[in-house]
C-alpha positions in Angstrom: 34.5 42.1 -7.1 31.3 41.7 -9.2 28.7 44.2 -9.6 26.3 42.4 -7.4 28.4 41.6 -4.4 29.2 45.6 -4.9 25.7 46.3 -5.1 25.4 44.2 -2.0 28.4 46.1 0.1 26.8 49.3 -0.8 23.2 48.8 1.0 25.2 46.9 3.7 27.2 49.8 4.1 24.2 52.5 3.4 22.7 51.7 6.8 25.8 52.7 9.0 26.1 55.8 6.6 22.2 56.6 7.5 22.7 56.0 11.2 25.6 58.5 11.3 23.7 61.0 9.1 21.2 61.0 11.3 22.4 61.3 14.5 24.6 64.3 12.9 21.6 66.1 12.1 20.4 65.4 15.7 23.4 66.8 17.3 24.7 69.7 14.8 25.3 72.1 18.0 27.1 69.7 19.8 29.5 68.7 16.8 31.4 72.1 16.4 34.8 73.3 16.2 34.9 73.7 19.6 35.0 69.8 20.3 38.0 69.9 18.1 38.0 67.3 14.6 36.8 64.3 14.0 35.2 61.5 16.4 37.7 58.8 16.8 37.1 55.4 15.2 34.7 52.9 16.2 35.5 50.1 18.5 34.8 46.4 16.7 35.1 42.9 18.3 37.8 40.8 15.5 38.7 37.2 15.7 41.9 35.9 13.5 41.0 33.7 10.3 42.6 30.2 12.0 43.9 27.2 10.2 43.9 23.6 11.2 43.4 20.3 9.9 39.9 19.7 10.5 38.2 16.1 10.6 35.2 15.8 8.2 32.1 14.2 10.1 28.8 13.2 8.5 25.8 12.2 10.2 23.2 10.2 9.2 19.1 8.9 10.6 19.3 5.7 11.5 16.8 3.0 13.0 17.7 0.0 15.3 17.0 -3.4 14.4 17.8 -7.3 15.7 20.4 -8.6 14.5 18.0 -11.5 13.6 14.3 -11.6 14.2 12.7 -15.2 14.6 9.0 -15.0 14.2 7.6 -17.9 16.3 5.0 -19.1 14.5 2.0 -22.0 15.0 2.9 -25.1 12.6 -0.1 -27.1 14.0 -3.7 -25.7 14.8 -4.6 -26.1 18.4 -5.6 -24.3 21.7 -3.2 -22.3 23.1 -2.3 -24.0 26.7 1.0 -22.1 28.4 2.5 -19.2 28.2 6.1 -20.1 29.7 7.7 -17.1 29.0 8.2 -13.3 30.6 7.1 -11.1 27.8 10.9 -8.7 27.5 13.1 -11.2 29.0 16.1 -13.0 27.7 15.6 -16.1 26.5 17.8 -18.8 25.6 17.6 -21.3 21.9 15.6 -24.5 22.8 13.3 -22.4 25.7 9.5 -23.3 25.8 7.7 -20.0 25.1 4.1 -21.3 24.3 2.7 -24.7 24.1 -0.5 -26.1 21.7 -3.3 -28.4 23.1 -1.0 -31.9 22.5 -4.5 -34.2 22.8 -6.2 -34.5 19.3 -2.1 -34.4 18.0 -1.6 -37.3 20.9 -4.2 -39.0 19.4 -3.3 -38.9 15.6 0.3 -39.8 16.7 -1.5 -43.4 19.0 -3.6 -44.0 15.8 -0.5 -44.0 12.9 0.9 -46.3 15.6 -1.8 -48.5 15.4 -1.4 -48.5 11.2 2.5 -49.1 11.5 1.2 -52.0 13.7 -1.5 -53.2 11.9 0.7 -53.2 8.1 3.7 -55.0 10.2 1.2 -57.6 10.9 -0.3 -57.8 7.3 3.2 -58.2 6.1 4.0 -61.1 8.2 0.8 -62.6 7.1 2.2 -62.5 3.4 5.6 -63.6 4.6 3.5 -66.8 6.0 1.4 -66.8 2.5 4.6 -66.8 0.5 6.6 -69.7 2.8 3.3 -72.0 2.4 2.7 -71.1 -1.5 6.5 -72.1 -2.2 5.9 -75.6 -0.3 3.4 -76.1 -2.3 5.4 -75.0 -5.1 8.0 -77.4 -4.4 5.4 -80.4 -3.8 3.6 -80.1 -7.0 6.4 -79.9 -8.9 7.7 -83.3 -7.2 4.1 -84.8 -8.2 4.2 -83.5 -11.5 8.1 -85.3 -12.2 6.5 -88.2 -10.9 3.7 -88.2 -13.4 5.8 -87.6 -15.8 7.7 -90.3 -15.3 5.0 -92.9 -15.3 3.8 -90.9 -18.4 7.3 -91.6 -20.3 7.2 -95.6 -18.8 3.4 -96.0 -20.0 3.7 -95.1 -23.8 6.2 -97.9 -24.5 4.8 -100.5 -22.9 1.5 -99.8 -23.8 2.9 -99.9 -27.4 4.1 -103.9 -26.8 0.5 -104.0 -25.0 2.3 -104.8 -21.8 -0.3 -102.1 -20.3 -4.0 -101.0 -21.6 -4.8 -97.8 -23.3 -7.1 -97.2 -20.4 -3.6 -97.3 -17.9 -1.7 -94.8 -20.3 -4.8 -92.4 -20.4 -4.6 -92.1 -17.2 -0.8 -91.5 -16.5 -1.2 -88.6 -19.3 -4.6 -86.9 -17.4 -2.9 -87.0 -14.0 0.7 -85.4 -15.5 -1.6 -82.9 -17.1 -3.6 -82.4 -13.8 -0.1 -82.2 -11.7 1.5 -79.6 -14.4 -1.8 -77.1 -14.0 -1.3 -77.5 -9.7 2.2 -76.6 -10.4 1.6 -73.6 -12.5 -1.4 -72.5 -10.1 1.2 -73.0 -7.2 3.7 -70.7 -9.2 0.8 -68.3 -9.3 0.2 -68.4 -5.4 4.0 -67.4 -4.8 3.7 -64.5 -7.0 0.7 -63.4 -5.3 2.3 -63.7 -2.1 5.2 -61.6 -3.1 2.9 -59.0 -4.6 1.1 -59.3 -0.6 4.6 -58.5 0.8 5.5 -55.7 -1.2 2.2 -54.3 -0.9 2.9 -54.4 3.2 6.1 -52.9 3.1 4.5 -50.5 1.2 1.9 -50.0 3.8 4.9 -50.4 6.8 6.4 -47.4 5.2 3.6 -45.2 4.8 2.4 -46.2 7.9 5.9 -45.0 9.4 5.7 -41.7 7.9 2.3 -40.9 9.3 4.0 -42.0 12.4 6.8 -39.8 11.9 4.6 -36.5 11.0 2.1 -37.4 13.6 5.6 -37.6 16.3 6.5 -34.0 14.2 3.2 -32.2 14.6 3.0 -33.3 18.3 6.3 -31.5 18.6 5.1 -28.5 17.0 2.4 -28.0 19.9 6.0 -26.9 21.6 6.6 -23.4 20.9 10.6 -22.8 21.5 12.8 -19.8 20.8 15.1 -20.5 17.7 17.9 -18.4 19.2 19.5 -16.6 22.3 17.8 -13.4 22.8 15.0 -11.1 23.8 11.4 -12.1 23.5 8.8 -9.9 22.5 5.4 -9.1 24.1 2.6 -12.2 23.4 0.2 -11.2 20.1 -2.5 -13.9 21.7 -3.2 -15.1 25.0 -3.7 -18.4 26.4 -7.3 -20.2 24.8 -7.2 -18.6 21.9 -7.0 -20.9 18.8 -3.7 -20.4 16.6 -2.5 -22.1 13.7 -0.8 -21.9 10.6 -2.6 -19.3 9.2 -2.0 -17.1 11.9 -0.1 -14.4 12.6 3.5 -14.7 14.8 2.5 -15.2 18.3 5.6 -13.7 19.2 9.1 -12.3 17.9 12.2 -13.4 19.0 15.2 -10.8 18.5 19.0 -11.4 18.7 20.1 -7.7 20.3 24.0 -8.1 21.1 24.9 -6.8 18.3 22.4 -4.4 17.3 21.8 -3.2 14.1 21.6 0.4 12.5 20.0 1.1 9.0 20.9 4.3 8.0 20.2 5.8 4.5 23.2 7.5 2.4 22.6 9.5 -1.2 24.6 7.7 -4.0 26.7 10.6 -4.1 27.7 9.7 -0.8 28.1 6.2 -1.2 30.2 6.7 -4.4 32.6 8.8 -2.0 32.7 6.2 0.4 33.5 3.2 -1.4 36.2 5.1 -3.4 38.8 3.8 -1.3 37.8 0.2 -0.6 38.6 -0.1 2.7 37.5 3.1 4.1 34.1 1.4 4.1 34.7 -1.5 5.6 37.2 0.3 8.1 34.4 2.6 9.2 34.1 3.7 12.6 30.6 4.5 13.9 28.9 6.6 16.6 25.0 6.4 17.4 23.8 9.3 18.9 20.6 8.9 20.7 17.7 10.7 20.8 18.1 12.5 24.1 21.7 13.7 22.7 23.7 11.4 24.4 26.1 9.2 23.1 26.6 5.3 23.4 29.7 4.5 25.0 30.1 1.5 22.6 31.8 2.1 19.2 29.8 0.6 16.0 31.3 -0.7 12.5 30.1 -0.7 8.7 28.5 -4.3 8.3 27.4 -3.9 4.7 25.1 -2.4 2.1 21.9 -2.9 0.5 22.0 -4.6 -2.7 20.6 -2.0 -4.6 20.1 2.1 -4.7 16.0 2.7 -3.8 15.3 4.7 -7.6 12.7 6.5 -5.9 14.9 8.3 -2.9 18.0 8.0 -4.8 19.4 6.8 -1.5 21.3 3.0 -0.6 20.4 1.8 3.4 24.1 0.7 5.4 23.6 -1.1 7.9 26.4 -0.5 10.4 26.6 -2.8 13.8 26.9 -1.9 17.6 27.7 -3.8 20.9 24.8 -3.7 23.3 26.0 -5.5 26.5 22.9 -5.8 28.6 20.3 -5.6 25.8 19.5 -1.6 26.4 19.1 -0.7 22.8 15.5 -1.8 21.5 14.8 -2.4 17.6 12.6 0.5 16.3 14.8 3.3 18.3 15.6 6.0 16.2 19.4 7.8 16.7 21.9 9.6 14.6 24.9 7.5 12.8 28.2 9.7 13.2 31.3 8.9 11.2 34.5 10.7 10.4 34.7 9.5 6.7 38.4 12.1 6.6 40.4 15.1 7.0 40.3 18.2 5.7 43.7 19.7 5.5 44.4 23.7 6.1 40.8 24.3 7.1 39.9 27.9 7.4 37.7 28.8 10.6 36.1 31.9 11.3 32.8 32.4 13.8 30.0 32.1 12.6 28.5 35.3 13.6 31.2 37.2 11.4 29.8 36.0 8.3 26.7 38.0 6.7 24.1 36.1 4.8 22.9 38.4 2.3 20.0 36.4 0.1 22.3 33.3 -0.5 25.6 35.3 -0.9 27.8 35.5 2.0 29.8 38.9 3.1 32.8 38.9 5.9 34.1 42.5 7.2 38.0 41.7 7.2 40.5 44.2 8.7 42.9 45.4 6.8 46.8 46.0 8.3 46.0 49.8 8.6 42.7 48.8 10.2 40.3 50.0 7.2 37.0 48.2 6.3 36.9 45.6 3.6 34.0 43.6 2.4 34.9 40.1 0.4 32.9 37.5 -0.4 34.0 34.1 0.5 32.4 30.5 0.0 31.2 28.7 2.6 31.4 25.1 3.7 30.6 23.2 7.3 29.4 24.6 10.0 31.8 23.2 13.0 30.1 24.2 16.5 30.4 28.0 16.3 32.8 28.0 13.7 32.1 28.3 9.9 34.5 26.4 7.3 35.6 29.0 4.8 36.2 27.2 1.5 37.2 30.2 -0.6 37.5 34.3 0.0 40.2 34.4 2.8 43.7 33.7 3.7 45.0 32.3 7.4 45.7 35.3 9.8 43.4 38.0 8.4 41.2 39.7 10.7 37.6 39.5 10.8 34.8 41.5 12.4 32.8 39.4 14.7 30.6 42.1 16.3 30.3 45.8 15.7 29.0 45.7 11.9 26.3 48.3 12.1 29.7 50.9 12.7 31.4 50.1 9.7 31.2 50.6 5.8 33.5 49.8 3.3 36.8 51.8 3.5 36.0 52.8 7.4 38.9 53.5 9.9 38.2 51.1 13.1 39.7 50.5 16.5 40.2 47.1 16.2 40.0 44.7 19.3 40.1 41.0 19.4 37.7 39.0 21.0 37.8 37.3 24.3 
């Protein structure tokens, strides 16, 4: 034993000493020979060192949260018209919960109809254009092999002087005239496909305003994303929303429920040691009025990362909730047993002595003398402490009676009930 857990023993056992010095002093008259020797030993309450495989349990803070959490959100700016929800109900994917003004979006939707009509039109005006430019197309270029053909007959018989100049002159200006109607006719049917393209064009942007307009009037239908519970209502009905807005309510999925729970990276290392002890986890949530939900939880997974301020990593573990009773934001206690600690040795808490940080227990020895040892402690386990190091199974320890006793005292040993 060191010096300073002597040191220690000594004013622990200096105050029994003092006590019995005292009351000597007190009561010299009535302590004479005629009572006959000594006063017999003290009486002190002693519970047996016990040794038992122990399960190791660690709790941790945790805080409830949906499993998912839909904020419903204005796409389109408008007027809101319905609530058609119960704020805290359960609500089912595809359920109107809100819905927008649908008139000005109405409107927007009837005008890009309009457009889509209007550019359908224009195209089949060009398709029209394109069918009358290639006639004409086709009929100059019949005049113009015509021409040319009286051109070609002309020039030799004007050379015998069958025909006059004046005839040949003329043959040439009208082939000349025919091969400029068939080039401008050429120029009309490009036109006229550069017309049709230019409606489709129009046809398909005038679909796709048709198509947004049709998508924004759908947005003035707020409806829940998922199967769950439905938070209260941030706005009331007349109130302008839109985009820029905030969530006009929150949509939570709540069977499962979620708990984040932070762990040190101590901890964590210890827990993923063994791969599947992790993953294998079985959790309790304690709530905060002490009680205990009936429905078993597992580890779902961990954060990517460890926070570098805390030095802590959030688990998120996940519990049944049949009837939605557990709300996101409650706060409750995460229990796991994470092992087993073999040959754990148990004494009661109130037989170990706490004497500024180091730790004293009164053990009985087998001819029921006092002996202080220091021993090292570990969990506390209801009234129990874990002894990690100082004792051996089936020594006796002194649970109540320490003012009596020093070191080396004779005692009357009795165990306690």
């Amino acid at each position: 034993m060191t010096n300073r857990f002597q040191n220690r023993i000594a004013v622990f056992a200096a105050l029994p000493l003092l006590g019995l010095a005292t009351l000597a002093t007190m009561s010299c008259t009535k302590t004479s020979s005629a009572e006959g020797g000594a006063p017999p030993p003290p009486d002190v309450e002693t519970a047996v060192v016990e040794q038992r495989d122990l399960p190791i349990v660690r709790e941790w803070i945790g805080t409830l949260a949906g499993l998912v959490n839909a904020d419903i959100k204005a796409e389109v700016s408008g007027y809101l018209l319905t609530q058609n929800y119960a704020e805290g109900s359960f609500v089912r994917k595809g359920q109107l919960l809100f819905e927008i003004d649908p008139r000005p979006l109405q409107a927007a939707q009837d005008q890009a109809s309009g457009q889509l009509a209007q550019a359908k039109a224009q195209l089949a005006q060009a398709n029209a254009g394109l069918v009358q430019a290639q006639a004409q197309l086709v009929s100059a270029k019949a005049n113009q092999r015509k021409a040319q053909m009286d051109e070609d007959k002309y020039i030799p018989l004007a050379q015998q002087q069958a025909v006059t100049q004046q005839d040949l002159d003329n043959a040439k200006q009208t082939n000349q005239s025919l091969k400029a109607q068939v080039g401008a006719s050429k120029a009309q049917v490009e036109t006229s496909k550069a017309l049709i393209e230019s409606a489709q064009a129009g046809i398909a942007a005038a679909a796709a305003a048709v198509d947004t307009a049709k998508v924004n009037l759908g947005f003035t239908k707020l409806t829940s994303p998922i199967d769950g519970v439905a938070g209260v209502a941030t706005t009331q009905v007349g109130n302008l929303v839109g985009p820029a807005g905030n969530a006009v309510t929150t949509v939570s999925t709540l069977d499962p429920i979620k708990a984040n729970f932070s762990v040190s990276e101590q901890e964590y290392i210890s827990l993923t040691r063994n791969a599947a002890q992790l993953s294998q986890l079985a959790l309790e949530l304690v709530l905060a009025d002490g009680s205990v939900w009936p429905q078993k939880g597992r580890f779902a997974f961990a954060d990517r990362q460890v926070d570098a301020s805390t030095g802590a990593i959030v688990l998120t573990g996940r519990f049944p909730n049949p009837g939605n009773k557990l709300r996101p934001g409650q706060y409750g206690k995460v229990r796991a047993t994470i092992g087993v600690h073999k040959g754990a040795l148990l004494v009661p808490q109130r037989s170990v002595t706490d004497t500024q940080g180091a730790y004293l227990v009164a053990v009985v020895d087998p001819n029921n003398t006092i002996r202080f040892t220091p021993v090292k402690v570990g969990d506390r386990i209801a009234s129990k402490w874990v002894i990690d190091d100082g004792l051996k199974p089936g020594e006796r320890v002194v649970t109540d009676g320490l003012f009596k006793i020093h070191p080396g005292a004779l005692v009357n040993p009795k165990e306690t009930k």
